[in-house]
C-alpha positions as CSV (number, residue, x, y, z in Angstrom):
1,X,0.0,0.0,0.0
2,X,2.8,2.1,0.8
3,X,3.8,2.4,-3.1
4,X,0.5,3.6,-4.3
5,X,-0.6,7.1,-4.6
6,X,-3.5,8.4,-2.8
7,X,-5.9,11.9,-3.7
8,X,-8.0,13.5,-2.1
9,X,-11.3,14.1,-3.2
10,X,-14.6,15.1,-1.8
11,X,-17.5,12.7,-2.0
12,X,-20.9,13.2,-1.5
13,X,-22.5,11.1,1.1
14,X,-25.9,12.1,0.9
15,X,-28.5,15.1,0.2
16,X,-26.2,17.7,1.9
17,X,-23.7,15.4,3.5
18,X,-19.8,15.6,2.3
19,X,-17.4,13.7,3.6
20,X,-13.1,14.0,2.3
21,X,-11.8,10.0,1.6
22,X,-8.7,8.7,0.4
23,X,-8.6,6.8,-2.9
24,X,-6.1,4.0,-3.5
25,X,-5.3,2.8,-7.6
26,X,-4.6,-1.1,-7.5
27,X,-3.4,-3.4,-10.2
28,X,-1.6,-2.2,-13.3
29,X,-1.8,1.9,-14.0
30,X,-1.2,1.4,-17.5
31,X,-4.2,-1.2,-18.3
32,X,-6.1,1.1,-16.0
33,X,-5.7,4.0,-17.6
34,X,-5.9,2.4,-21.0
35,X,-9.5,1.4,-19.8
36,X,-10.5,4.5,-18.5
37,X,-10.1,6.0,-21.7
38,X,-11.6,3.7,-23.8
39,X,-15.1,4.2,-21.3
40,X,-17.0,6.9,-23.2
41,X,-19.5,6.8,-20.3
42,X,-16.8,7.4,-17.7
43,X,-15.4,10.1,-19.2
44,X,-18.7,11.8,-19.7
45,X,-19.2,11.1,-15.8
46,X,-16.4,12.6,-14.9
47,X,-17.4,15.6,-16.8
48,X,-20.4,16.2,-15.2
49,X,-20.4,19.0,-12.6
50,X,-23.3,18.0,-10.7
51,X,-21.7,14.9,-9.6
52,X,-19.0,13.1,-7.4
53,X,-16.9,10.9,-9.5
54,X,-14.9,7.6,-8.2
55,X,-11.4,6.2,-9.7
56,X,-11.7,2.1,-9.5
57,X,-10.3,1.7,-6.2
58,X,-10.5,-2.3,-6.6
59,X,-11.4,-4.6,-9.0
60,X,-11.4,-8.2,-8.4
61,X,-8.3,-10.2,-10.4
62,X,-10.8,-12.6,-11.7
63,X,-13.3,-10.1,-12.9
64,X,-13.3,-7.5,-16.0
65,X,-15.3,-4.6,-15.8
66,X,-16.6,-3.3,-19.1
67,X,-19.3,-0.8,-18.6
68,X,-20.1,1.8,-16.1
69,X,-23.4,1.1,-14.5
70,X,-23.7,3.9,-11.7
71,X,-23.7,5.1,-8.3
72,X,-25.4,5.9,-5.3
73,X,-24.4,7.0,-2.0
74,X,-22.6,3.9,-0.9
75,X,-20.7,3.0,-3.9
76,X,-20.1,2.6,-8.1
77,X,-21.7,-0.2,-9.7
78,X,-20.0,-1.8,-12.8
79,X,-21.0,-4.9,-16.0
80,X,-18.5,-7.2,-15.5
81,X,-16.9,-11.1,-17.0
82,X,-15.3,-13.3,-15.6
83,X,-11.8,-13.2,-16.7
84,X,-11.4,-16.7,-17.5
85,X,-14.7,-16.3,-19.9
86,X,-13.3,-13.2,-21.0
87,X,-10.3,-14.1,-22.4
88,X,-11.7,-17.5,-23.6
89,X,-13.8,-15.3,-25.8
90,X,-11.2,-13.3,-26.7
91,X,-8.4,-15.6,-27.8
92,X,-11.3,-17.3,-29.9
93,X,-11.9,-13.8,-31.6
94,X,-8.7,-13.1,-32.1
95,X,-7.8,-16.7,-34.0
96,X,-11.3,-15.6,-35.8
97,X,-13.6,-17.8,-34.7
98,X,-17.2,-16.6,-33.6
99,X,-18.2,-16.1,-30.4
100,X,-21.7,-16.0,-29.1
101,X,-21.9,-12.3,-27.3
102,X,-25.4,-13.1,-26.3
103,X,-24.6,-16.4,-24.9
104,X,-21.9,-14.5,-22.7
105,X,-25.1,-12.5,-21.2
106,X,-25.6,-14.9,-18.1
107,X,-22.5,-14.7,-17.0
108,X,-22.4,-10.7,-17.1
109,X,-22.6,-9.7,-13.2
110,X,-23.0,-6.2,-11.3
111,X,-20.3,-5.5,-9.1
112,X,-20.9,-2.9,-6.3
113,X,-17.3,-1.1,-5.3
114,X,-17.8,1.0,-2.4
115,X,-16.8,4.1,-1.6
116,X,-13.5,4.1,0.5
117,X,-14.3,3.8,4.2
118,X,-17.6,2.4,4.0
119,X,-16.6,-1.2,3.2
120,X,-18.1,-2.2,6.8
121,X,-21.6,-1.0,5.4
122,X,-21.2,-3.2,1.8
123,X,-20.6,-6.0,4.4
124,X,-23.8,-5.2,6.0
125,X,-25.2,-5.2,2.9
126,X,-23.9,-8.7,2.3
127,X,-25.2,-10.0,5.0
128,X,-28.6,-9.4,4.2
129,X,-28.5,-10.8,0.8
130,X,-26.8,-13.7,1.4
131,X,-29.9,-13.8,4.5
132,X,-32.8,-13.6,0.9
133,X,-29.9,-16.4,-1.0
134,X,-31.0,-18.9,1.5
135,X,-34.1,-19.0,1.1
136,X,-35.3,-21.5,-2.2
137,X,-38.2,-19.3,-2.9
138,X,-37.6,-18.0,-6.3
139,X,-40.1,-15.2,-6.1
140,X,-38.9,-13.1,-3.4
141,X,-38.4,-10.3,-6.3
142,X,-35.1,-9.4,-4.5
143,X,-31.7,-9.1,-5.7
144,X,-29.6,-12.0,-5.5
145,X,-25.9,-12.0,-4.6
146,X,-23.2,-14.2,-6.4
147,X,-19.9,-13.6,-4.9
148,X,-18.6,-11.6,-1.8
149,X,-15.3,-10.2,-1.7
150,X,-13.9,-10.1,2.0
151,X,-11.0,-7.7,2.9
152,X,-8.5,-9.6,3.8
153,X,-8.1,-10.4,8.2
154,X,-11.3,-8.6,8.5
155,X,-14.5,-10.9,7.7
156,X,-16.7,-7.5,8.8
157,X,-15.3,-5.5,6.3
158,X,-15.9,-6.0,2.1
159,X,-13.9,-4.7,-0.5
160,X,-17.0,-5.6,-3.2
161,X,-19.8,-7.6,-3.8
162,X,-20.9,-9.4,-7.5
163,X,-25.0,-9.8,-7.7
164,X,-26.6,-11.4,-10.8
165,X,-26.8,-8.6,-13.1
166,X,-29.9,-7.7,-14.8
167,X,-28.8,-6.8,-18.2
168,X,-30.9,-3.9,-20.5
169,X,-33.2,-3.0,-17.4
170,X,-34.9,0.0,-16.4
171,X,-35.9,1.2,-13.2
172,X,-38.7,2.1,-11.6
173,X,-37.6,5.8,-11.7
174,X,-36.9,5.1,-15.1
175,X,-40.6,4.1,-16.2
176,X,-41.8,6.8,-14.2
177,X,-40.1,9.9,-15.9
178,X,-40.5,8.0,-19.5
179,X,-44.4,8.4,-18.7
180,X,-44.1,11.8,-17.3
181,X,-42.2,13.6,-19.7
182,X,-44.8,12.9,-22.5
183,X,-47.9,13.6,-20.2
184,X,-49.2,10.4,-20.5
185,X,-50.6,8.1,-17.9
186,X,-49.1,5.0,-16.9
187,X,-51.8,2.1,-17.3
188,X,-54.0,1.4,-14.4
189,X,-52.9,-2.9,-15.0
190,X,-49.3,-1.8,-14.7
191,X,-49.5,0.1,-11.4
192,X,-51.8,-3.0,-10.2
193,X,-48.6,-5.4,-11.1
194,X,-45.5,-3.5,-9.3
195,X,-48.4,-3.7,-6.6
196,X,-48.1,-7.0,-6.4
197,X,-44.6,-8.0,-7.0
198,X,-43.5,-5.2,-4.5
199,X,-45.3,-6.5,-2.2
200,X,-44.3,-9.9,-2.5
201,X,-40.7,-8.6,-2.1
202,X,-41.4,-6.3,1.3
203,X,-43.7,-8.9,2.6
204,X,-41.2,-11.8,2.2
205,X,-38.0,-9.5,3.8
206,X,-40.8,-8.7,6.7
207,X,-41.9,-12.1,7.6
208,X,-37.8,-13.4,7.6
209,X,-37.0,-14.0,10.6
210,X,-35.1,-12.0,11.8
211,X,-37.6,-9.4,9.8
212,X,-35.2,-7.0,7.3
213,X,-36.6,-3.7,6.6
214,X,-35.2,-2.2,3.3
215,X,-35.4,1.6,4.9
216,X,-34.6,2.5,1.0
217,X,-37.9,1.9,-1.4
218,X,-36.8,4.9,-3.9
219,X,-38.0,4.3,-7.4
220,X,-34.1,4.4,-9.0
221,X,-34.0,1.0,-6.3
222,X,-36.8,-0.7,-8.0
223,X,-35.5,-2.5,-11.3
224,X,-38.0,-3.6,-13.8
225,X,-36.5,-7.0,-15.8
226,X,-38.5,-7.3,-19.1
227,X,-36.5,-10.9,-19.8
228,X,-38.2,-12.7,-16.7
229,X,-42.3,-12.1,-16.9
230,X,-44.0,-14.7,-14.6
231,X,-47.1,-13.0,-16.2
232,X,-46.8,-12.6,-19.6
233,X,-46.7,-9.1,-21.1
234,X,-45.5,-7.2,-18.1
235,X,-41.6,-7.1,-16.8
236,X,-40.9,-8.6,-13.3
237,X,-40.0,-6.4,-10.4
238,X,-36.9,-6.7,-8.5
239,X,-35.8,-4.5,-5.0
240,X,-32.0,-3.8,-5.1
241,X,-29.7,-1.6,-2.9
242,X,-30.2,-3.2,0.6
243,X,-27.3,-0.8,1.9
244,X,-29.6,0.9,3.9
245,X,-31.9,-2.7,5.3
246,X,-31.5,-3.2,9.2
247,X,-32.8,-6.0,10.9
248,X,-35.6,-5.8,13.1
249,X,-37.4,-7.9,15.7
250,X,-40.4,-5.8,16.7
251,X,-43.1,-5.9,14.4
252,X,-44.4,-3.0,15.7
253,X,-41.2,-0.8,15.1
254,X,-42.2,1.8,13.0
255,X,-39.4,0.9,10.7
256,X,-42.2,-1.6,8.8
257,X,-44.4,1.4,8.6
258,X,-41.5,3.6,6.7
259,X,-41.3,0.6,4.2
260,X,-45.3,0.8,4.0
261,X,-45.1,4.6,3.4
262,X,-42.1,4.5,0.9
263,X,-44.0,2.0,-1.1
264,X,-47.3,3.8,-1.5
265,X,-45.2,7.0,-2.1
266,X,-43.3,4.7,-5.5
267,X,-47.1,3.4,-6.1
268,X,-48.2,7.1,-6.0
269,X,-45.6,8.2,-8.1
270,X,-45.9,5.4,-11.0
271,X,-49.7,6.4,-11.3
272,X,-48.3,10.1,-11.5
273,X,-49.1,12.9,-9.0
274,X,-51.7,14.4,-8.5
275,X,-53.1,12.5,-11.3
276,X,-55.7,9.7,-11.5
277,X,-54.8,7.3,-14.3
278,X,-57.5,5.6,-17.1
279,X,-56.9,2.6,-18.7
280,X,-57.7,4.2,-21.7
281,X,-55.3,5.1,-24.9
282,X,-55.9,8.9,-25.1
283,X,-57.4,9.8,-21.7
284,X,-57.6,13.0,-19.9
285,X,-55.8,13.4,-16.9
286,X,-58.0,14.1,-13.5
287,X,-57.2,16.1,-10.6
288,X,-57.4,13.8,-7.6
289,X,-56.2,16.5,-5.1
290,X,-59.4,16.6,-4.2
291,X,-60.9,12.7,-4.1
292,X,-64.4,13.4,-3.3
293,X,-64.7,15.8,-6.1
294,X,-62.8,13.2,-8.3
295,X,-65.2,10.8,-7.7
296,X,-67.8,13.0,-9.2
297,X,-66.0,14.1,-12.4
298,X,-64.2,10.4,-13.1
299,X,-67.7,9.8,-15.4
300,X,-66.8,12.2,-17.7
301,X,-63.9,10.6,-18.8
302,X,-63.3,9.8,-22.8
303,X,-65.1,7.5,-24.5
304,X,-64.2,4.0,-23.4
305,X,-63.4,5.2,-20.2
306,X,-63.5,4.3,-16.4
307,X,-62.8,3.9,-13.0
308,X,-63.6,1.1,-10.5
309,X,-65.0,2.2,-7.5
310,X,-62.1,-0.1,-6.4
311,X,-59.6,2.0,-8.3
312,X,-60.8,4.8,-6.7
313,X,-60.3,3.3,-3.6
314,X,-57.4,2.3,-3.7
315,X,-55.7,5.7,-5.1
316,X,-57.2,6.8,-1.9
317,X,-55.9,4.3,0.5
318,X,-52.3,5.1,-1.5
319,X,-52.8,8.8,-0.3
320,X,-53.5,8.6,3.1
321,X,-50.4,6.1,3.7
322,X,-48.2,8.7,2.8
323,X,-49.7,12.0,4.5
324,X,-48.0,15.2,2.8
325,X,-46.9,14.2,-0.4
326,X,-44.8,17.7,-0.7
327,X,-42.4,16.6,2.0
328,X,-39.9,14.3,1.2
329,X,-40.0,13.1,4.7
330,X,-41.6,10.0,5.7
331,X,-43.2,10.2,8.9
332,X,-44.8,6.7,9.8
333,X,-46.8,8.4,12.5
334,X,-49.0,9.5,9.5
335,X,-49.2,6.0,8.3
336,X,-52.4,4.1,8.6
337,X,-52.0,0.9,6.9
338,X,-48.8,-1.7,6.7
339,X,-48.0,-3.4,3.4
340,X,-49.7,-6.6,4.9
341,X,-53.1,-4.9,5.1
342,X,-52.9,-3.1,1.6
343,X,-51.8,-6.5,0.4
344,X,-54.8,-8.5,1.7
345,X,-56.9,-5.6,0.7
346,X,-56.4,-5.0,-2.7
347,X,-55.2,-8.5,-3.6
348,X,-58.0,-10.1,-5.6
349,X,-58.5,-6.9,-7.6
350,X,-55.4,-6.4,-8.7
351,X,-55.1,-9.7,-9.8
352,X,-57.9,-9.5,-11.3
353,X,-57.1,-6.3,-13.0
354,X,-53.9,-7.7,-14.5
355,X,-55.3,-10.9,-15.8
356,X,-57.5,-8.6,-18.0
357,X,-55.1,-6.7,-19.5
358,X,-56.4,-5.2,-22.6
359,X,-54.0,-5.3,-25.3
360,X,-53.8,-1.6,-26.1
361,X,-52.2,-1.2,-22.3
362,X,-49.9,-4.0,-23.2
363,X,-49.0,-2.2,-26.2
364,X,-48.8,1.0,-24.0
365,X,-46.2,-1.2,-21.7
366,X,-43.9,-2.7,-24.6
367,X,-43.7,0.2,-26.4
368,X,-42.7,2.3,-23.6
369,X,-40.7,-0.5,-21.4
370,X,-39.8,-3.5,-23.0
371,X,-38.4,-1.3,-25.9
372,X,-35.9,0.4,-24.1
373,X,-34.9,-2.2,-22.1
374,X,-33.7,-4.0,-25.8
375,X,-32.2,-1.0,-26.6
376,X,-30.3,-1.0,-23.7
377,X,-29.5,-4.7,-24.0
378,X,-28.2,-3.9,-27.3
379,X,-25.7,-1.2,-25.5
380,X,-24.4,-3.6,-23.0
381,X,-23.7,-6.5,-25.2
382,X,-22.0,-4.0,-27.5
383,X,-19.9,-2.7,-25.4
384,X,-18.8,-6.6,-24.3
385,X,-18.0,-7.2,-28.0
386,X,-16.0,-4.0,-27.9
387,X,-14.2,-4.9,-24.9
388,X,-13.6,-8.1,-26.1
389,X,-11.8,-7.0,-29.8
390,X,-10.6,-4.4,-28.2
């Protein structure tokens, strides 16, 4: 360590928190480098004023990163091989045999590289996924961790972490400002599914035992995976980022309620603010501010359409588990219903709801989500082939 040089740069740690750390380069400068400036998207990262930018300050010998994914406040998340695959492919390129990029896809993983002294809190974050790992149920709708990387004489501390990588996928945050920029309204059968997978996912960390509350349900953490669908026509839901999960013993701690509160607040968001969404193509928007007069105005909708009474309901229910939806703040005092009782509530309907799917809304969702996610499939497996002839 004593040979490597160290900067000093500031790194934000949060809205209004910033903290000074001390970056180490490992491995060889001159393949580093080399990479770095063959990474279009890190050097427009780097650019950007408005952000904190990272140097790799480890990479695991038997990985190769390839594409810059991004980062939150504990870390930079980076596409990588495995280097054996890697240069497998690579030597067969280079003799000129094919390769089959897209067969290379399940191999792809996300590694998580965090920021320098918070390796203790990646560990932590460990520990919790390796907690959902063990259990066989497949649909938890949680990340899923492959690899740990320890740092060496200290099993509390990580250095990174590989999870399975969901390649070309949006996020939640993602589908929500690709509706809102257009002024169009998300499709009530779409907001009914996250419903349900979300759910699934909160409800199995809260009955674990010991329960794990995520503390972190923001809609950038929420990835939507258009290449698994266990219903056909709409993209499964999987919670990521567990950097911020504790676990908890009381049931009553109103840690469950925050979870409950950040998930009606992602719910509220997806079916836009202030907004009540129609399942129909070209509907007007409604202002819901006010539900009682909503209620009275939601018949004069378009031609073709309407809104359940339990629709309508449940809109409302979404609104009064989140109290002020101007502060950012959540405040589980204001909180009247756990994700347990919205669950067992609104269940049946919104299975129902999704089963009948019209096909204009699943138009409306492959159009405006399973589209992009090919497009950004495309991007990531192109920038493997160029990594690979490079």
């Amino acid at each position: 360590m004593s040979n490597m040089q160290h900067s000093i740069i500031p790194v934000t740690a949060g809205p209004g928190r910033t903290q000074t750390a001390s970056h180490s380069r490992t491995g060889n400068p001159q393949k580093e480098m080399k990479w770095y400036r063959n990474c279009k998207e890190f050097r427009q990262f780097a650019k950007d004023p408005g952000t904190s930018w990272f140097p790799l300050t480890y990479m695991p010998s038997s990985l190769v990163p390839f594409q810059f994914v991004g980062c939150g406040e504990f870390g930079t998340v980076f596409f990588c091989l495995p280097k054996f695959q890697f240069n497998v492919s690579r030597e067969q390129l280079a003799n000129g045999k094919s390769v089959n990029i897209t067969g290379l896809k399940k191999a792809i993983v996300a590694l998580k590289v965090p920021y320098p002294g918070l390796e203790a809190d990646l560990a932590e974050e460990v520990s919790m996924l390796a907690a959902i790992k063990k259990d066989p149920n497949d649909d938890h709708h949680c990340q899923t961790i492959r690899q740990n990387f320890r740092v060496p004489d200290d099993p509390k501390c990580s250095r990174a972490m590989a999870t399975n990588a969901i390649v070309g996928a949006m996020s939640l945050g993602d589908v929500v400002r690709s509706f809102g920029q257009s002024n169009a309204i998300a499709p009530e059968e779409l907001v009914w599914h996250v419903f349900l997978q979300l759910s699934d996912a909160l409800l199995f960390l809260h009955r674990n035992k010991p329960a794990i509350v995520h503390r972190d349900l923001m809609p950038d953490n929420i990835l939507v995976d258009c290449f698994k669908q266990d219903i056909a026509g709409f993209p499964n839901i999987v919670l990521i980022d567990f950097g911020c999960a504790e676990y908890e013993n009381n049931l009553f701690n109103g840690e469950f309620l925050a979870d409950a509160e950040y998930f009606c607040r992602l719910l509220h968001s997806l079916r836009g603010r202030n907004k009540s969404m129609c399942p129909a193509e070209e509907a007007i928007i409604h202002n819901s501010q006010d539900f009682g007069k909503m209620r009275q105005i939601s018949g004069h909708c378009n031609e073709g359409c309407y809104h359940t009474e339990e629709w309508l309901d449940f809109v409302e229910a979404l609104h009064d588990n989140v109290g002020d939806l101007a502060d950012q703040q959540v405040d589980a005092e204001y909180v009247k219903y756990d994700v347990e009782q919205l669950r067992t509530r609104f269940e049946k309907m919104a299975l129902f709801n999704r089963r009948s799917a019209p096909r204009n809304v699943l138009r409306v969702i492959k159009e405006r989500i399973f589209a992009v996610a090919f497009q950004r499939e495309g991007k990531t497996m192109q920038l493997l082939k160029k990594a690979l002839e490079s």
